[in-house]
C-alpha positions as CSV (number, residue, x, y, z in Angstrom):
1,X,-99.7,0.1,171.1
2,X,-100.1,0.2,174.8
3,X,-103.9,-0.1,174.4
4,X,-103.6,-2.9,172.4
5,X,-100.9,-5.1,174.5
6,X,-103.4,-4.0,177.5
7,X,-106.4,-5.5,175.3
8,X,-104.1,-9.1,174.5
9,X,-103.4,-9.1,178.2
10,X,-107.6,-9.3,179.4
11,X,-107.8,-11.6,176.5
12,X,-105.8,-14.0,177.3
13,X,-106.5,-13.5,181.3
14,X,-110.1,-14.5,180.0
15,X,-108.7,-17.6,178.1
16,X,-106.6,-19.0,180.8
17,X,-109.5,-18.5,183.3
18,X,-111.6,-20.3,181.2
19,X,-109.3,-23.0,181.1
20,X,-108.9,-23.1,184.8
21,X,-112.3,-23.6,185.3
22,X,-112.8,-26.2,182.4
23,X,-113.1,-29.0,185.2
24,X,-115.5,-31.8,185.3
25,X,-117.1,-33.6,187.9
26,X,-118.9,-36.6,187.9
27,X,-122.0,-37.3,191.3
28,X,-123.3,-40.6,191.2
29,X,-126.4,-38.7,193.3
30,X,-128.1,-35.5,192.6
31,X,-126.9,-34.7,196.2
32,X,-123.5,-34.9,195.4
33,X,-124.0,-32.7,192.0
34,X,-125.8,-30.2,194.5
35,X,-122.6,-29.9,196.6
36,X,-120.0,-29.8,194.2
37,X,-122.0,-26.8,192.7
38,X,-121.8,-24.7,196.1
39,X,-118.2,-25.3,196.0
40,X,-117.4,-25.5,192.1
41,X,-119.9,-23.7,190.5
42,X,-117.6,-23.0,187.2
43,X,-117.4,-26.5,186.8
44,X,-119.5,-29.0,184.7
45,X,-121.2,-31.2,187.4
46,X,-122.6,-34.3,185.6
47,X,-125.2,-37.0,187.6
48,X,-125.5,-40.1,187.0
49,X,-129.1,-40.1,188.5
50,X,-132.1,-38.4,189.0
51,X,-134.3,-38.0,192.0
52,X,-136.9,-40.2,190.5
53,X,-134.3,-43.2,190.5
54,X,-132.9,-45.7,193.2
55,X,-129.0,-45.0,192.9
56,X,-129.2,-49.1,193.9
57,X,-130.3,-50.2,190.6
58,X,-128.4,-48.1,188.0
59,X,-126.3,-49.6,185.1
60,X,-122.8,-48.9,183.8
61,X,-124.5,-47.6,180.2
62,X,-122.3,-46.3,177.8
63,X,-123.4,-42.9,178.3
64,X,-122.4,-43.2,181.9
65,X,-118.7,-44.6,180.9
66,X,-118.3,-42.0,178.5
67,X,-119.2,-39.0,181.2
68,X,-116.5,-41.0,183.7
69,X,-114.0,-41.1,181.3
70,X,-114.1,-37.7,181.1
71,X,-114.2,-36.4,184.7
72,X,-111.4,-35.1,186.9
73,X,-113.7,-35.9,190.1
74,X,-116.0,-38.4,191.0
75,X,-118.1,-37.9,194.2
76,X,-120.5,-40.9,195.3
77,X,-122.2,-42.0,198.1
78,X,-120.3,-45.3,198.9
79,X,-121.0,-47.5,201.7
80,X,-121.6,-50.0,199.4
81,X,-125.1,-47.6,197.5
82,X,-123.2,-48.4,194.1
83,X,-121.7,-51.4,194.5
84,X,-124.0,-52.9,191.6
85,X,-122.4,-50.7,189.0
86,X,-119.6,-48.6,190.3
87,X,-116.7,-51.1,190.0
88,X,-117.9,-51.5,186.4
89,X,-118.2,-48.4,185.7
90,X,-114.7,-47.4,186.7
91,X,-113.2,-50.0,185.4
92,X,-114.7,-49.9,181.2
93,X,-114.1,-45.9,181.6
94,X,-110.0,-46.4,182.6
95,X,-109.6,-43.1,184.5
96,X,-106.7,-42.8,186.4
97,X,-107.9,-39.6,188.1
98,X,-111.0,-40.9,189.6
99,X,-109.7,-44.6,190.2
100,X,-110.0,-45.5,194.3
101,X,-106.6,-44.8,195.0
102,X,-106.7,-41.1,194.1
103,X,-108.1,-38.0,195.3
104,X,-110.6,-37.3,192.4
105,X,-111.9,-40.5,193.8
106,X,-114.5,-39.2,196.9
107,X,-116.9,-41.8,198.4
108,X,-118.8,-39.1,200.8
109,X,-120.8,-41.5,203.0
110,X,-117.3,-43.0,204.0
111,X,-116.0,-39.3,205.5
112,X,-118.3,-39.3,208.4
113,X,-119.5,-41.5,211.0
114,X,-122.7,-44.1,209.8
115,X,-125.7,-45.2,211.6
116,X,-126.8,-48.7,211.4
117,X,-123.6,-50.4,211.1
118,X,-123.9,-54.3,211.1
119,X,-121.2,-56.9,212.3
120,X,-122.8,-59.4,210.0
121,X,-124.2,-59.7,207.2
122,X,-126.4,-62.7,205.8
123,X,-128.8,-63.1,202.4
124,X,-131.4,-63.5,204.4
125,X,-131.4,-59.8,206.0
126,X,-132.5,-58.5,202.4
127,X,-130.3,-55.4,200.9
128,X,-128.4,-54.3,203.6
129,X,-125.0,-52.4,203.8
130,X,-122.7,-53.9,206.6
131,X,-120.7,-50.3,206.2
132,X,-124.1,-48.7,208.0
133,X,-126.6,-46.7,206.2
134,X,-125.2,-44.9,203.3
135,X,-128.0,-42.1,203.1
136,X,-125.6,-39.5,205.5
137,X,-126.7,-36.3,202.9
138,X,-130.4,-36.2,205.1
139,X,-128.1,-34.7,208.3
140,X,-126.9,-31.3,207.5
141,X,-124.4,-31.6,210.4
142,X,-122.6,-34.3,208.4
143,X,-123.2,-32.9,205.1
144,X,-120.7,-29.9,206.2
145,X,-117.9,-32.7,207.0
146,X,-118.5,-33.7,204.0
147,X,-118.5,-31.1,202.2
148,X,-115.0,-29.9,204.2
149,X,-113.5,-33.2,202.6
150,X,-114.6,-32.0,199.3
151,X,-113.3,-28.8,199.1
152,X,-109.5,-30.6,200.5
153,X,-110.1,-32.8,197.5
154,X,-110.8,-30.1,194.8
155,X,-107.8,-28.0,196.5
156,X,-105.7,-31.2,195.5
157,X,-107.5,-32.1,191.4
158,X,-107.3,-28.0,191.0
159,X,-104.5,-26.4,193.0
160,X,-104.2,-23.9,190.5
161,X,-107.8,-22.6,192.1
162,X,-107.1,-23.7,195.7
163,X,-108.2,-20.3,196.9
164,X,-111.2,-20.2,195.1
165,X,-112.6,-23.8,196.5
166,X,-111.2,-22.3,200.1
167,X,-113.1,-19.1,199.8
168,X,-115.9,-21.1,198.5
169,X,-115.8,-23.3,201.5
170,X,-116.2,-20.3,203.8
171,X,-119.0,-18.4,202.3
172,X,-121.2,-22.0,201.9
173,X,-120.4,-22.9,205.7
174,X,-121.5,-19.6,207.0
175,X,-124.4,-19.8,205.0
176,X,-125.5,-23.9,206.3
177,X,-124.6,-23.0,209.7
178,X,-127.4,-20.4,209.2
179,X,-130.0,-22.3,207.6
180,X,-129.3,-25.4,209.9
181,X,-130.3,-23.1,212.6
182,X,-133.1,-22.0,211.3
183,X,-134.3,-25.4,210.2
184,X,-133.7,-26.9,214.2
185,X,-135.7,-23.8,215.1
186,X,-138.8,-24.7,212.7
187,X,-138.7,-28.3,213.1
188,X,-138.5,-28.2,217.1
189,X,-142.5,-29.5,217.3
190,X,-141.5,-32.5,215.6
191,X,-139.3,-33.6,218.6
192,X,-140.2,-37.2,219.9
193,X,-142.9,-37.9,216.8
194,X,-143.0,-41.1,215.6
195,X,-143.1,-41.7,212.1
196,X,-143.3,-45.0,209.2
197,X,-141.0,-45.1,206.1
198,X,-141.1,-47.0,203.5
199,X,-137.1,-47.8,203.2
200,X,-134.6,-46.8,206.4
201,X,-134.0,-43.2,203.8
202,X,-134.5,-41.0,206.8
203,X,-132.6,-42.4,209.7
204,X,-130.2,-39.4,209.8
205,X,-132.5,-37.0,208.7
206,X,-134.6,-38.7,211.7
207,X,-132.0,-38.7,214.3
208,X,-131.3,-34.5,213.6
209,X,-134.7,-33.5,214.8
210,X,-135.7,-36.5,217.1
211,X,-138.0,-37.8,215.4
212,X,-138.9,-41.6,215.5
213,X,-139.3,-44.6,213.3
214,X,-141.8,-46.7,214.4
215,X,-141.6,-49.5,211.1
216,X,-140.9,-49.6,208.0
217,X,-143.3,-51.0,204.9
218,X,-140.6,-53.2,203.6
219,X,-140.6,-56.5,205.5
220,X,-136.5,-56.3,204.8
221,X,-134.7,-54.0,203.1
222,X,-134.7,-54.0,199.6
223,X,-138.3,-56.5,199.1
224,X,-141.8,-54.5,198.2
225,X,-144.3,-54.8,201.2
226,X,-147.1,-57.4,200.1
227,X,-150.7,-56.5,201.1
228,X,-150.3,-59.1,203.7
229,X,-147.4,-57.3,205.4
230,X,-149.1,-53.9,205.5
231,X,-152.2,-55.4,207.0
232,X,-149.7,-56.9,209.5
233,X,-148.4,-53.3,210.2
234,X,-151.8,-52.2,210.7
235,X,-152.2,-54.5,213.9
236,X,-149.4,-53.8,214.9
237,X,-149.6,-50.1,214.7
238,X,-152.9,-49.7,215.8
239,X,-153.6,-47.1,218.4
240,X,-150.1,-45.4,218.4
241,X,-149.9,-42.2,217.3
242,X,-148.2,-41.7,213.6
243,X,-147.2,-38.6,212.5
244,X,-146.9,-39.9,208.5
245,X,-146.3,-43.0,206.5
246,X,-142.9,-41.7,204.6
247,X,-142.1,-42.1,201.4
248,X,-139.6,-40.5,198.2
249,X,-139.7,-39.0,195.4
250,X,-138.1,-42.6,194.0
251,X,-140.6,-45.4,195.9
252,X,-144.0,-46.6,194.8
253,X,-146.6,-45.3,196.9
254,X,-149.9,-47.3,196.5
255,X,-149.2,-49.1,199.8
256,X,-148.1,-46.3,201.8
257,X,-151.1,-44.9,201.1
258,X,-153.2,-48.1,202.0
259,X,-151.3,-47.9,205.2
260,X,-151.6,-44.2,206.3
261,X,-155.5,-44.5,205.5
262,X,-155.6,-47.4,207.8
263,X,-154.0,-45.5,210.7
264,X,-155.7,-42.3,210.1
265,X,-152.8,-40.4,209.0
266,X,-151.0,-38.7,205.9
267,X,-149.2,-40.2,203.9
268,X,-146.1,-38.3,202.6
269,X,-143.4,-37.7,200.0
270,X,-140.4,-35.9,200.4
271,X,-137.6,-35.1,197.9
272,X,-135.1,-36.9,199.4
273,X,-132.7,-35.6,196.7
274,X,-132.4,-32.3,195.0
275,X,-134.7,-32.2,191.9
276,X,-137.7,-33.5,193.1
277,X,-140.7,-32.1,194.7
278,X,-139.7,-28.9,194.2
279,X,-135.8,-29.2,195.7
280,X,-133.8,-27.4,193.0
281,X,-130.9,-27.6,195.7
282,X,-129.8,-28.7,199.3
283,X,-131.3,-25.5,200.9
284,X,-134.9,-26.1,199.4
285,X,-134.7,-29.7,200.0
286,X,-134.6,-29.7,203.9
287,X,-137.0,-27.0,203.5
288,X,-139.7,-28.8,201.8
289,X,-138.9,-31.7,204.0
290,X,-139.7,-29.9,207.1
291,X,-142.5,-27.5,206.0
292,X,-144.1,-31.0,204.6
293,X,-143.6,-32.8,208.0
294,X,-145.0,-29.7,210.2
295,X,-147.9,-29.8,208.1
296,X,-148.7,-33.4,208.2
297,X,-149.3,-32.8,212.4
């Protein structure tokens, strides 16, 4: 009899574990997916885009309103990078938990201080965000804030588990603190090289090893350079030393190309998000990143 009440007991242990964990979490960004999975790996992490899409240009389908409708957390970029669909999407799903006003409601670009913040805004400056650049995830520095506001957030959605998303927290800020280390170590010869991107992507990622942006293809944000325009860059380029044209996994690169071979230099992709060019996760992607810029010298 005692075996058997023993035997119940780890049962039902195991069913109300599984229940604890049953949480979902919908990332607008493979970025965001990427994180929640270092801090939630029991729960089912949903994104709503690839690394082979501009998170700019996605639309509230169905499929999307049916995964939000189901999520206890939603973690997005913000700073305006969904504005195009977001609101929709929110709004035909009828959430409560992950409506603005509530903490399964996390816009990560909004937690930490933005670069390229504008005081005004016109048409005629292309696709700008006034907020400042919402593409924080390429600075590991502020990834870690970030990912400190996350774990507050989960601690609220799953208190039940607070001290699994604390614990969590500790053994993923140990380990980033590590890597970042590492990385600043490895990337030090890129210090004070200039570089052209095709969007502004890598302003952050930029700033964290000094690196510099000389131009970028687009002749504003959001517009496809015109043969014209790279032509253009090329005089105006001319000379300088360039370290790469940059581009993602997520931008045409036919005039990048045309560009780099102009100014006698490489033209490269990096991941920019976690699965592609070999990222499966935030570690590898400022690996690859790095490796790809050192060997582009």
């Amino acid at each position: 009899m005692r075996s058997f009440i023993k035997l119940a007991s780890v049962a039902l242990a195991g069913l109300f574990s599984a229940q604890s964990w049953a949480l979902n979490i919908f990332a607008c960004e493979p970025e965001w997916g990427s994180l929640a999975k270092e801090l939630a790996p029991e729960a089912t992490i949903y994104s709503a885009t690839t690394a082979y899409q501009d998170p700019h240009y996605i639309e509230a389908r169905p499929s999307l309103v049916a995964k939000a409708r189901k999520a206890d957390m939603l973690v997005c970029t913000g700073a305006e990078m969904e504005v195009g669909w977001l609101p929709v999407l929110l709004r035909q799903a009828g959430n409560p938990r992950i409506q603005a006003d509530q903490p399964g409601h996390l816009m990560a670009a909004e937690q930490v201080e933005r670069l390229e913040v504008l005081q005004k805004v016109t048409r005629s400056m292309g696709d700008v965000h006034a907020g400042g650049n919402p593409h924080v995830h390429l600075d590991p520095h502020r990834l870690l804030q970030i990912a400190e506001v996350l774990r507050d957030r989960l601690m609220v959605v799953d208190a039940e588990n607070s001290h699994h998303y604390r614990q969590r927290f500790v053994d993923f800020a140990a380990r980033w603190a590590l890597a970042i280390e590492q990385w600043e170590q490895q990337a030090a010869p890129l210090k004070g090289l200039q570089y052209v991107a095709y969007h502004k992507n890598f302003s952050y990622f930029a700033e964290w090893l000094g690196l510099q942006r000389l131009a970028t293809l687009e002749p504003k944000p959001g517009v496809p350079p015109s043969a014209k325009h790279v032509q253009k860059l090329h005089n105006l380029l001319e000379g300088q030393s360039v370290l790469a044209v940059l581009t993602t996994a997520a931008q045409p690169t036919k005039n990048a190309e045309r560009l780099a071979r102009k100014l006698n230099s490489p033209a490269v992709v990096l991941p920019f998000s976690p699965g592609a060019e070999g990222a499966e996760d935030l570690y590898s992607l400022f690996q690859i990143s790095i490796d790809r810029l050192l060997a582009a010298r």
